[in-house]
Structure formats: C-alpha cells, structure tokens
C-alpha positions in Angstrom: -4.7 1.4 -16.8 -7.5 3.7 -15.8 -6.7 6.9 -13.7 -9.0 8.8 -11.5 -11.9 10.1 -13.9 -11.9 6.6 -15.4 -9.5 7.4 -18.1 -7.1 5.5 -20.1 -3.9 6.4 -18.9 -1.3 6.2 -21.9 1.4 7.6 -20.3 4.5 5.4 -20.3 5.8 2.9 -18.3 7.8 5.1 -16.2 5.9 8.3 -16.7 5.6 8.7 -12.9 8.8 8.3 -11.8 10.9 8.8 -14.7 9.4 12.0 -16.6 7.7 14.6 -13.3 9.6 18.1 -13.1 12.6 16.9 -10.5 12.4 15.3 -7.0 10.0 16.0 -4.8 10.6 15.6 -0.8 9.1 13.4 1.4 7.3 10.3 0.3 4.4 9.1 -1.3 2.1 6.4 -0.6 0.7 3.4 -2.1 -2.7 1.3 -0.5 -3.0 -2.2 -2.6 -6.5 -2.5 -2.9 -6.8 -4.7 -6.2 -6.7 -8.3 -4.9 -9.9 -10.9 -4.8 -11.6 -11.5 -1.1 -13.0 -14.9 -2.5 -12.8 -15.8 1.2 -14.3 -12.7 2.8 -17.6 -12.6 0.6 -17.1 -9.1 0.1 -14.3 -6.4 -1.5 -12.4 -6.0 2.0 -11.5 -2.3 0.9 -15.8 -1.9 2.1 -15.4 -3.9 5.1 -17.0 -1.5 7.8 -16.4 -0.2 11.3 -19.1 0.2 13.9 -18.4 4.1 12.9 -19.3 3.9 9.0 -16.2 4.1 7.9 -15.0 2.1 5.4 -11.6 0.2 5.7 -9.8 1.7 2.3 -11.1 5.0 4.0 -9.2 4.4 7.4 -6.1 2.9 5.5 -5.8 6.0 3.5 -5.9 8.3 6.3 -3.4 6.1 7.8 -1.2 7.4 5.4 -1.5 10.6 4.9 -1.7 11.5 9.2 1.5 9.5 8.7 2.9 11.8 6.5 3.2 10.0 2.7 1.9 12.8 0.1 0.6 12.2 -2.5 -1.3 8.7 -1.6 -2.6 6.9 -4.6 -4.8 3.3 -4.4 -4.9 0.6 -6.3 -7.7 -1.1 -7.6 -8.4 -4.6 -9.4 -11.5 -6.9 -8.0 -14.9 -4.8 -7.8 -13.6 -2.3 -8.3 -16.8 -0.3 -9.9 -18.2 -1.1 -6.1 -15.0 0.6 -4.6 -14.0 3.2 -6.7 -17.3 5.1 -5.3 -15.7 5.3 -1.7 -12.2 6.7 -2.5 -12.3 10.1 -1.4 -11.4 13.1 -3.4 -7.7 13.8 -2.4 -7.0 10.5 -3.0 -5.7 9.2 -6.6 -7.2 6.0 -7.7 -5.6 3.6 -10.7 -7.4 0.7 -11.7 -4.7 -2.6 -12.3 -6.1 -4.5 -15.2 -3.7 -7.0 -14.2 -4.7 -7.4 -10.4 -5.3 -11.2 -10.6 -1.5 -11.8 -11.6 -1.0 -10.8 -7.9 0.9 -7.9 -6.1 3.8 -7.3 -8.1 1.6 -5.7 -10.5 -0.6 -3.2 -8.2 2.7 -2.1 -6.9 3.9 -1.2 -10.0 0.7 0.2 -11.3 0.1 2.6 -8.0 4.2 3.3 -8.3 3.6 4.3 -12.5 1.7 6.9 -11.6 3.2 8.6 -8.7 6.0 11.4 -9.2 9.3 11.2 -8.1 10.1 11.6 -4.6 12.6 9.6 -2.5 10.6 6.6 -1.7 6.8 5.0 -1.1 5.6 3.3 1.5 3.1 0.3 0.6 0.0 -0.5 2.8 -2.1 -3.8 1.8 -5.5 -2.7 2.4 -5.8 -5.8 4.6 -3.1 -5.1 6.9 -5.9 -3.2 9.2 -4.4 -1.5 12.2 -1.3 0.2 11.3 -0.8 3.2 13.3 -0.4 6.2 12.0 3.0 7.3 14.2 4.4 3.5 12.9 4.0 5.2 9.3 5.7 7.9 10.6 8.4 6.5 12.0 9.1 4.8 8.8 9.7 7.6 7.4 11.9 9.0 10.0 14.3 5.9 10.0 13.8 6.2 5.7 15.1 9.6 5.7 18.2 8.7 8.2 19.0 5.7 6.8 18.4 6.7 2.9 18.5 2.4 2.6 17.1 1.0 -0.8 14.3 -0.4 1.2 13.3 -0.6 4.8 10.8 -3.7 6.2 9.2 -3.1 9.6 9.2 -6.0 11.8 7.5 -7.0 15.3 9.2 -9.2 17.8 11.4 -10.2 14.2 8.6 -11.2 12.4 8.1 -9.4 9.1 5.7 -7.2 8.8 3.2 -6.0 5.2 4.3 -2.8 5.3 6.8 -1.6 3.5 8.9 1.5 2.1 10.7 1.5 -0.9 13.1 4.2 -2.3 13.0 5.7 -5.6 15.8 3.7 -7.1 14.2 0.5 -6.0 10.9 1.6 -7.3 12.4 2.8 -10.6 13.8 -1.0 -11.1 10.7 -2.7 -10.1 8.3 -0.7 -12.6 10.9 -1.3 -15.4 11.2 -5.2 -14.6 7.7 -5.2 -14.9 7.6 -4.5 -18.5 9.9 -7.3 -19.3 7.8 -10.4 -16.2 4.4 -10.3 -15.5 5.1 -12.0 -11.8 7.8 -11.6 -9.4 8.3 -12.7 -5.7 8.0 -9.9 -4.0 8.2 -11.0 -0.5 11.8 -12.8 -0.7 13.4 -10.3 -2.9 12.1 -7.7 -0.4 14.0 -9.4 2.9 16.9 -9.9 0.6 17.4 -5.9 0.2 15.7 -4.4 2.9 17.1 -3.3 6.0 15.1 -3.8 8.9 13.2 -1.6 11.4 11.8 -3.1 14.8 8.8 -1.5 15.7 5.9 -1.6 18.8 3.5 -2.5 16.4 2.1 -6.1 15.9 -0.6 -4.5 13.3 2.1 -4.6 10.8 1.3 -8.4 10.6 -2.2 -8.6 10.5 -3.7 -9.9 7.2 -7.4 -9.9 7.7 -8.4 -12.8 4.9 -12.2 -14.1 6.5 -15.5 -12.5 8.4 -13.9 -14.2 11.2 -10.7 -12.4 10.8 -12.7 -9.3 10.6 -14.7 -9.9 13.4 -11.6 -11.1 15.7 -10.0 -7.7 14.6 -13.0 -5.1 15.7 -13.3 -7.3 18.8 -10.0 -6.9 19.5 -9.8 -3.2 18.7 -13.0 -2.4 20.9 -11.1 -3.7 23.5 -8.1 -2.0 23.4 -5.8 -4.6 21.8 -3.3 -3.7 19.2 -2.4 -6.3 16.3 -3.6 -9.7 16.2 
C-alpha cells in the first residue's frame, strides 16, 4: 500500500485501528475512489462540474462539512491521474488490490485511519450526498452506538454507509485471511437502518449519460436521481 507521499506503507494490518494512542471522538471518513470507470471513459473521481471542481473534490468536502475527521481516499484505477487532485488535508492510500472490488478499498482506507468510534463510507460515485445527511448519520451513530447504520430513502438502501469501530476492526482482520467478501448483504444483515430525505444516497453515476442526467438534474434544482 502507498500512503500520501507515495510511500510504502509497512505498517501492519491493523496499524490504524489497532495500534494509535486511545480513542479518538467523532468519526472518520472513508471516499472509495479505487474502482475502474470502463463505462464512463474517464476516472469518475475527475468527472467535472460546470464550476471546476472535480467530483473526488466535492465528495471529500462532503465529508468533512458533514463532520467525519480525519477523511482519507482511496485509490486503485488511474490513480497517477487522480492522486494530483486530492487536496492537501486529505490522506490518500493507493489499494493495490482495487480490481478485487470494494471489500478491499474499505479495508485499505480503514488500515490507515486511527481509532475512533466509527467511519462513514462515501463511493465517489454516489454524487449528491448532502452534507447535513452525513451529519445526521452521525447524530443517529452517536445515539444509537449500533454496529452499523445504512441510510435508506423511501426503504431503498442507500451507498452510504457508517460502520463502528468494532465492525471495522473485524472487517480489516477478515481481510487478511479472504481476498473478496459481499459486502452489500452482510451489511443489511447487521445494520440498523436510518430513513432519510435524501434520494442522493442511491445514485450510482456509472455512464456520460448518468453524469450528464445528474448535473441536469442538479442545475435544476432536483435532488437524487
């Protein structure tokens, strides 16, 4: 794994959750940035917005206005194209694994956080998320203390997610023993969940035409999908 200056990082497996000076309040935050955009022709973390910005840019500040600290991103395809882009309070790790899927750029962006209570995970292509739906994850993380909360919008699961530390100490363990693991089910099978006002916790922009739909639909007012 490769840590912000492009470094080897040789800590161990568990280095970030198992071995920093106590626990930490508040939690951290994860943006999965390492997957292939075979469909979109280009790394969706430098999609761009009529503004400049860059869509890792805007995910990350999704983040941290919605209170996760530290925030860390994960990168896998391209990433000598993206890596550029991250911004300098931001932590990047680069997943030499990324094409095994998303089990391991959570566990690579978790391995390198401290410990703190939990983490909320953002795929970099679930564009939209506000910032006060971030926020109130939190809130109803830090009521709750659950071993996992997943956001959901008319019932519909949504990409978002917050895990607590326990959870994220079994995932980065089981990681050295499976190189794949279904995140999705096992997530609905221990989460509880959180109804929100949000439908951008379901979008999953995959295609130009996605993209375009989006910033349409964004220019226009319109939340979500």
């Amino acid at each position: 794994m490769i840590d912000r200056k492009g470094r080897a990082d040789g800590r161990g497996m568990q280095a970030g959750l198992d071995m920093a000076e106590g626990t930490r309040t508040g939690s951290g935050g994860v943006v999965l940035a390492a997957g292939a955009s075979r469909r979109m022709g280009i790394a969706k973390p430098l999609l761009e917005f009529p503004d400049g910005r860059r869509l890792l840019e805007v995910q990350l500040d999704v983040l941290r206005s919605g209170g996760c600290a530290p925030v860390v991103v994960v990168l896998g395809y391209q990433w000598e194209r993206v890596m550029p882009i991250v911004p300098a309070w931001v932590r990047w790790v680069f997943n030499p694994a990324w094409e095994r899927g998303r089990f391991s750029s959570v566990t690579a962006g978790l391995r390198v956080l401290p410990r703190l209570p939990g983490y909320v995970l953002l795929p970099v292509d679930t564009a939209g998320v506000a910032p006060d739906t971030i926020a109130g994850l939190l809130k109803f993380a830090d009521e709750r203390m659950p071993l996992a909360v997943r956001p959901t919008w008319r019932g519909a699961s949504g990409r978002v997610m917050w895990i607590s530390c326990m959870l994220a100490g079994m995932l980065v363990r089981l990681s050295a023993r499976r190189d794949e693991f279904r995140l999705d089910h096992f997530f609905d099978s221990v989460s509880v969940r959180m109804e929100t006002g949000d439908p951008a916790i379901l979008n999953n922009i995959n295609t130009p035409e996605d993209w375009r739909g989006y910033l349409a639909r964004s220019a226009s007012g319109i939340r979500g999908r």
